[in-house]
N, C-alpha and C positions, 0 to 999 in steps of 0.2 A: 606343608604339602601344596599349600596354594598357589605357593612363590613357585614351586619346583612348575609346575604346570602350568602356570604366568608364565614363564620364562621357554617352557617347550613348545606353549604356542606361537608366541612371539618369532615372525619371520622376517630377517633382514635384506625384506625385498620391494621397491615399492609399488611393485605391479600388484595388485588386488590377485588377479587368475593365479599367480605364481605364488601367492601367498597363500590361497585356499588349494591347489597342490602340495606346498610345501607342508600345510597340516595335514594333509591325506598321509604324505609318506611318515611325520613324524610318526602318525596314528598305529599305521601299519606298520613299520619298523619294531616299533615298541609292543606290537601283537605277536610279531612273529620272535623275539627275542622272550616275551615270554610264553609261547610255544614251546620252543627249541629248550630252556631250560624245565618245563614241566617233563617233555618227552625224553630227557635223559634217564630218568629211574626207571623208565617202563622200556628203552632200551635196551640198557641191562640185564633188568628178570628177563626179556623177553628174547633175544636174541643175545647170551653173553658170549659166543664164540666171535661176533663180529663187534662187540659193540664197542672197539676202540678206534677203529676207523670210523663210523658212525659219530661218536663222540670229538673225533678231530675234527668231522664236517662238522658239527656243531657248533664247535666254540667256532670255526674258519665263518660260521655265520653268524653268529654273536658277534664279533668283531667286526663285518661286514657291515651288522645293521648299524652301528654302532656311528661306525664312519659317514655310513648316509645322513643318519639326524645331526652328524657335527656338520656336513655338507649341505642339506636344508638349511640347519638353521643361519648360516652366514650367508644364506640366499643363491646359492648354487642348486637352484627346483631342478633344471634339467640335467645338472651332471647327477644330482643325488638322485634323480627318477632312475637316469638310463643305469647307474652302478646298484640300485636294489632292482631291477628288473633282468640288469645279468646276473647278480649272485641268487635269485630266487631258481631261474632259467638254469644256471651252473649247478645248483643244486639237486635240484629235481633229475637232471639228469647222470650224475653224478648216483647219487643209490638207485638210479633202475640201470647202471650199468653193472650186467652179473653172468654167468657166461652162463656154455651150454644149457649144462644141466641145469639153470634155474633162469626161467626165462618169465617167472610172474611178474616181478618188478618191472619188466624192457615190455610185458605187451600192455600193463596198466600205466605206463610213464607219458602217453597222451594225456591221460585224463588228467593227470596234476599239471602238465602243461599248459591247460587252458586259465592256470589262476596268472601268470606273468601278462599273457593278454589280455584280461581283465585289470589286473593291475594295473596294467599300462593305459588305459582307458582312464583311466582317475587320474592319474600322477603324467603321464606325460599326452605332448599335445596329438591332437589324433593320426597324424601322418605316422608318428611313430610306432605303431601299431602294428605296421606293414614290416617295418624292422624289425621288429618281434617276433612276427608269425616268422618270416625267414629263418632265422637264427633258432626258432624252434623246429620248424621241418629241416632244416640242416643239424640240427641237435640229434634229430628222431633215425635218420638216414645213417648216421654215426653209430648212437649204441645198437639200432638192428645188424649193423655191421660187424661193429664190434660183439655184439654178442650172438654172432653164426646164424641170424634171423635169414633166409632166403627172402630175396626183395621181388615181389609181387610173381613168384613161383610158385608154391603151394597154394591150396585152394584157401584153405585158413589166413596164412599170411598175405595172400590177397585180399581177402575181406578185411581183417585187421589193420592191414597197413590202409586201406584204401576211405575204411571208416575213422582210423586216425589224423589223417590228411583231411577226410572232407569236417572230423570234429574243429582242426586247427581252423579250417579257412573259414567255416560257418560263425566260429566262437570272435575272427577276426574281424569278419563283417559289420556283426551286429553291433561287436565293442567300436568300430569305425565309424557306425552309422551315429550309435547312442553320446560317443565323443563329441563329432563335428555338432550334434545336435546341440548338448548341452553347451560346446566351446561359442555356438551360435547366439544362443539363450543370452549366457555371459556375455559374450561384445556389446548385445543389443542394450542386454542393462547397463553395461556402463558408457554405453554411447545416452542412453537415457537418462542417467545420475552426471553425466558428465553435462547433456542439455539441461538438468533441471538445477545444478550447479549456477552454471550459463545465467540461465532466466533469473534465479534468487540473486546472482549479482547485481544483473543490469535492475532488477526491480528494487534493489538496494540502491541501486544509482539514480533510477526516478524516485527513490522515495526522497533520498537528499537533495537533488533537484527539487521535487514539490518543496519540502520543507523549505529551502529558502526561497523557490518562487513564492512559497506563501508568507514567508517574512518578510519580502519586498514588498506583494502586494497590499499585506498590513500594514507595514510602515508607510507606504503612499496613503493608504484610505486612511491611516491617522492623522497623515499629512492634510488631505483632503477633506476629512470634517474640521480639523483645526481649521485650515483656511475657511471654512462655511461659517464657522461658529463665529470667529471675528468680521466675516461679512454679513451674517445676521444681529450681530453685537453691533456695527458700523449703520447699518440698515434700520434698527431700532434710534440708533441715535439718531439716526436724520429724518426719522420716520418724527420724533419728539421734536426734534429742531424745527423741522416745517411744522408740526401740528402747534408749537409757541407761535410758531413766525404766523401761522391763522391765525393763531388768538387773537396776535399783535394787529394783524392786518383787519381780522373782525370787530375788533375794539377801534381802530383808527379809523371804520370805512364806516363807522356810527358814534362820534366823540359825544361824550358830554363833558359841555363844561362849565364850573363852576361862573357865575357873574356879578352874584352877592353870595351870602350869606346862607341866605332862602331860598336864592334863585340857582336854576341850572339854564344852559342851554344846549341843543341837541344839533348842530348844523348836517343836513343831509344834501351829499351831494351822489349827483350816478340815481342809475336807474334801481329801482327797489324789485327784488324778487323775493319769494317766500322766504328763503333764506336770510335774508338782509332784515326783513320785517320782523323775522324771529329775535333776531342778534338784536334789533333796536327795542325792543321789551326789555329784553331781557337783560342789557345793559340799562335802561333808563329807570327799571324798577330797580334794580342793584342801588346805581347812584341816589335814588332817592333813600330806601333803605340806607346808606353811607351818611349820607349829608342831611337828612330830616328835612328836604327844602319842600316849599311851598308853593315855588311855581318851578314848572318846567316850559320852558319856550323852545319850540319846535318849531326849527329854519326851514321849509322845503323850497326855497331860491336854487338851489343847485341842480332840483330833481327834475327829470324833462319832463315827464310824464306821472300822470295819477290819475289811474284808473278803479274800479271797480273795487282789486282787491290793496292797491295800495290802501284806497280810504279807507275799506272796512280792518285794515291792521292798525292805519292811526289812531281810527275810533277804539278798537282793542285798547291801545297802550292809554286813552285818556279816559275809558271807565274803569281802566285797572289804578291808575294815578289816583285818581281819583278817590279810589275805596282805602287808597294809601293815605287819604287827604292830602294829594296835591294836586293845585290848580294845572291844566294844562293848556296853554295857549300856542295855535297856529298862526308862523307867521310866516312870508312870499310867498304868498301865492300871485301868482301873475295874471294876467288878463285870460290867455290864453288857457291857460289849468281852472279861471273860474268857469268861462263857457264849457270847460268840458264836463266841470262836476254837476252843474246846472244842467247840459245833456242828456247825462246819466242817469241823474236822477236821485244824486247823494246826497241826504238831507246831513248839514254840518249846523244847522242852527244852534245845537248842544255845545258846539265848541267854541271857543273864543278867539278870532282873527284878528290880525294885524297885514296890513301890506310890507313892512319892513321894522326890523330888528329895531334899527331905532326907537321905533314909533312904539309899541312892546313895550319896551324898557322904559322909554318917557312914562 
């Protein structure tokens, strides 16, 4: 049962509007076929003197509806609208055609007329409407004719005719108004599904965009801390290369050198800064610590100047030598560096002088 109704929905159209028509008519086809077959039995009991002509209109619509749902469903919405909107229309006027003497049928056959117009509001597009109402006041115009109705003579059939006409055109109206309405409705949604379509693509297409902008710009900034990481790898090692090459050059810019056994000697040349004065402790107490020696002899021939804190560094290094038990002897000093320490006011009497290396080591 599910299949059968999967399959009667199912319309081979690809317009969306003509598809939601096309189930409207299925809907209604298959309402009024099973109408048509329930109102046979009560046909019968109820009128059996006519009820084989009645019964031929029946099946002639059974077979009609039948041809519209073959005609929906292969996607033909507007021939299958307009052939069940004439066979309902044929219909109806067809049994209110009855003559003289029974004229119930022909003055009640407006008010069944207004279901085709209504129909026609669902299933076909609203212009068609106008086609309808026509085809029914020329329907109406007919059987009053046909069945002996005087047309707007009598005081009754004036009123009657005149309220069947304004029922058509009023019932026409509204189905015209509430069509264009809802046909207006429809365009706008699918002008709106068809923009939000639109948008979900192209945001589909920025999203792919982004995604490999952002996999380019990853792959650069991976690029780019690599590159850092071997320039701070490169940066450390020269950072370690210079900081030997100081050692190298703070070790050679305060040598000691071995002259015996016992002996070291310290040649200083350049001018001494904190810095320098630090480096020459700290290399002269090493060396002594190394070598166990017992004198150390300290050259200052090189040095221009010695002032204030040059001496109090030397005196440093030879109470530290000292505590090490090693003798420390000072030797060039020049004429010029003694009037200054004499100036000064820097008592060296604690230490032991020579004017030249030689003379030292003699």
């Amino acid at each position: 049962m599910q299949r059968i109704f999967t399959w009667l929905w199912h319309i081979q159209n690809a317009d969306e509007n003509k598809q939601r028509r096309g189930r409207i008519i299925v809907v209604l086809a298959l309402l009024m076929i099973l109408v048509t077959v329930l109102s046979l039995p009560l046909v019968s009991v109820v009128t059996p003197q006519s009820a084989l002509p009645i019964v031929l209109v029946n099946v002639m619509g059974v077979i009609i509806y039948t041809i519209v749902i073959a005609l929906t469903k292969v996607g033909l919405v507007d021939w299958s609208g307009s052939v069940f909107i004439l066979a309902i229309t044929s219909l109806v006027l067809a049994s209110s055609l009855g003559g003289p003497e029974d004229r119930t049928t022909t003055y009640t056959s407006p008010f069944f007329l207004i279901f085709p117009l209504l129909i026609a509001g669902m299933v076909l597009r609203p212009f068609w409407v106008w086609l309808v109402l026509l085809f029914n006041v020329s329907g109406l115009f007919t059987i009053w004719w046909a069945a002996g109705v005087p047309l707007f003579s009598g005081e009754f059939e004036r009123a009657l005719q005149i309220a069947a006409l304004f029922l058509q055109v009023s019932t026409a109206v509204f189905t015209f108004i509430g069509g264009q309405i809802t046909d207006t409705i429809l365009r706008e949604a699918r002008q709106l599904r068809e923009e939000a379509r639109q948008s979900a693509a192209q945001l589909a297409t920025l999203n792919a965009t982004l995604e490999v902008q952002v996999s380019e710009r990853t792959a650069a900034l991976e690029q780019a801390i690599h590159e850092l990481e071997q320039r701070a790898a490169e940066q450390a090692r020269l950072l370690a290369e210079n900081e030997q090459q100081r050692q190298v050059i703070r070790e050679l810019s305060v040598p000691v050198l071995p002259v015996r056994e016992t002996a070291l000697v310290m040649p200083l040349v350049g001018a001494l800064d904190t810095a320098r004065l630090a480096d020459m402790q700290q290399q002269a107490l090493e060396q002594i610590a190394r070598t166990n020696a017992r004198d150390l002899f300290i050259d200052v021939t090189g040095v221009p100047v010695i002032d204030t804190q040059v001496a109090r560094g030397l005196i440093q290094v030879v109470e530290a030598a000292r505590l090490m038990g090693t003798r420390v002897t000072l030797v060039g000093i020049r004429p010029e560096v003694a009037q200054t320490l004499v100036a000064l006011g820097i008592d060296l009497r604690t230490i032991r002088t020579f004017g030249t290396l030689q003379a030292a080591l003699g």
